[in-house]
C-alpha positions in Angstrom: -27.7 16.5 -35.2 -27.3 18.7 -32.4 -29.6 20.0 -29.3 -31.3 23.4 -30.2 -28.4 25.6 -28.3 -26.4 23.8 -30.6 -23.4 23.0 -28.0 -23.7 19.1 -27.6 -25.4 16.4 -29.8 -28.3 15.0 -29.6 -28.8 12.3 -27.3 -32.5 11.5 -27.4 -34.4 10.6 -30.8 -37.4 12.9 -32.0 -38.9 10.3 -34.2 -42.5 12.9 -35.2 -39.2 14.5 -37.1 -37.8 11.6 -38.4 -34.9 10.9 -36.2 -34.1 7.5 -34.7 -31.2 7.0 -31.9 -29.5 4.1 -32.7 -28.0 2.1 -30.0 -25.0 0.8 -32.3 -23.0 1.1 -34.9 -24.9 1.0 -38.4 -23.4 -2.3 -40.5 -22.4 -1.6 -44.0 -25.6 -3.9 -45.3 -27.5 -1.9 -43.5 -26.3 1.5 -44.4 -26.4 0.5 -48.0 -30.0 -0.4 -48.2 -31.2 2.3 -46.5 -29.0 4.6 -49.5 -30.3 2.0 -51.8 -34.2 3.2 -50.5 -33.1 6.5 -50.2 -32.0 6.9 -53.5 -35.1 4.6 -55.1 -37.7 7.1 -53.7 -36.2 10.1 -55.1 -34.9 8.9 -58.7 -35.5 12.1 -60.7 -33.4 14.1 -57.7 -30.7 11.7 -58.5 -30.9 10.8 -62.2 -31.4 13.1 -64.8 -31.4 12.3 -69.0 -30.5 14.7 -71.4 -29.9 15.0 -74.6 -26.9 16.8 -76.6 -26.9 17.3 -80.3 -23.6 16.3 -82.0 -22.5 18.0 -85.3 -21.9 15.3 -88.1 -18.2 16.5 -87.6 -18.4 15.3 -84.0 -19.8 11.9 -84.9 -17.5 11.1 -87.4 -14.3 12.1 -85.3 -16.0 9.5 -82.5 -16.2 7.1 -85.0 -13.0 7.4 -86.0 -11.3 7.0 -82.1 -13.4 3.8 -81.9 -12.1 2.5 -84.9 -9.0 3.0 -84.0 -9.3 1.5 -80.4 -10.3 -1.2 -82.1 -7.6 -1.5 -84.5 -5.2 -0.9 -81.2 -7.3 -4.7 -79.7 -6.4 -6.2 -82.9 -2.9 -5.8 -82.8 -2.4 -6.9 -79.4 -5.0 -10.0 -79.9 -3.0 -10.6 -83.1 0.3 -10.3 -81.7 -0.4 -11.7 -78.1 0.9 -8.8 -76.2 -1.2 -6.4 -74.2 0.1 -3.1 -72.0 0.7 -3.7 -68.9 0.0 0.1 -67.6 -1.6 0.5 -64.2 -4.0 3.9 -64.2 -2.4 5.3 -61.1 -4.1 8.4 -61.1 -7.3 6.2 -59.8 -5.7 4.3 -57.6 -4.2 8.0 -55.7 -7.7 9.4 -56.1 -9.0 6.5 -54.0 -6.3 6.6 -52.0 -5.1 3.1 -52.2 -4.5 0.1 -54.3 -6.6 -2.2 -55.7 -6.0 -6.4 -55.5 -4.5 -6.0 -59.2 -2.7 -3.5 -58.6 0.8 -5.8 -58.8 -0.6 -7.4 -61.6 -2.0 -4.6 -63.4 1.5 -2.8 -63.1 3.5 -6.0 -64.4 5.2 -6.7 -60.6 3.2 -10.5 -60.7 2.1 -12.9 -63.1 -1.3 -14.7 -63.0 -0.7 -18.1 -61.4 -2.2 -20.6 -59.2 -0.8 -19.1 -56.1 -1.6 -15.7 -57.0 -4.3 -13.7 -54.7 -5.7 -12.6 -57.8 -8.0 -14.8 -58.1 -9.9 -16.4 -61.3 -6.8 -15.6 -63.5 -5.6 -18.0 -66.0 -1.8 -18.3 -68.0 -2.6 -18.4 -71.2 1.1 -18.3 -71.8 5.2 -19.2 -70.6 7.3 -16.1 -70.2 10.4 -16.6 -71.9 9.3 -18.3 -74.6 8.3 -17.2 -78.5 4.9 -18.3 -80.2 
């Protein structure tokens, strides 16, 4: 916020307005709940429901892709093999890389010394069930 000529900012806190000068640096606990109040007092501005009719066409044709993502987990649960494709458009839009991001793109294997943690091998490379 700045002073009323608007040229420097605010240095004093006007707290009849709502304005508190803080003396340090907010922590990120801290600035989360305060957001998590924020937000809890003011649901409906923030969350809306509505409802969209679908055409029976519509339903049907989204039954249809789930059945087929399900067939899709079938195969690979049946034949042990699942893609190793790493959704790199997210990881530019967020600028950076997750902690899976090796193994999610096939670079590392799940092991004891891996810093991804809880993973287990289920299974040897090299070898044929």
């Amino acid at each position: 916020m700045r002073t009323k000529d608007g040229k420097k900012w605010r240095e004093t806190a006007d707290s009849a307005q709502g304005y508190v000068l803080q003396t340090r640096q907010e922590t990120p606990e801290e600035w989360f709940a305060r957001l998590y109040e924020h937000v809890a007092a003011r649901l409906p501005e923030y969350y809306q429901r509505r409802e969209y009719g679908r055409t029976p066409e519509e339903i049907e044709e989204h039954m249809r892709d789930v059945w087929a993502t399900t067939q899709g987990l079938l195969e690979c649960r049946r034949a042990n093999r699942w893609p190793r494709t790493a959704n790199i458009e997210q990881c530019a839009a967020r600028n950076s890389k997750c902690e899976y991001y090796e193994l999610c793109v096939g670079r590392e294997l799940p092991n004891e010394t891996s810093h991804c943690c809880g993973w287990l091998r289920g299974w040897t490379p090299h070898t044929r069930n």
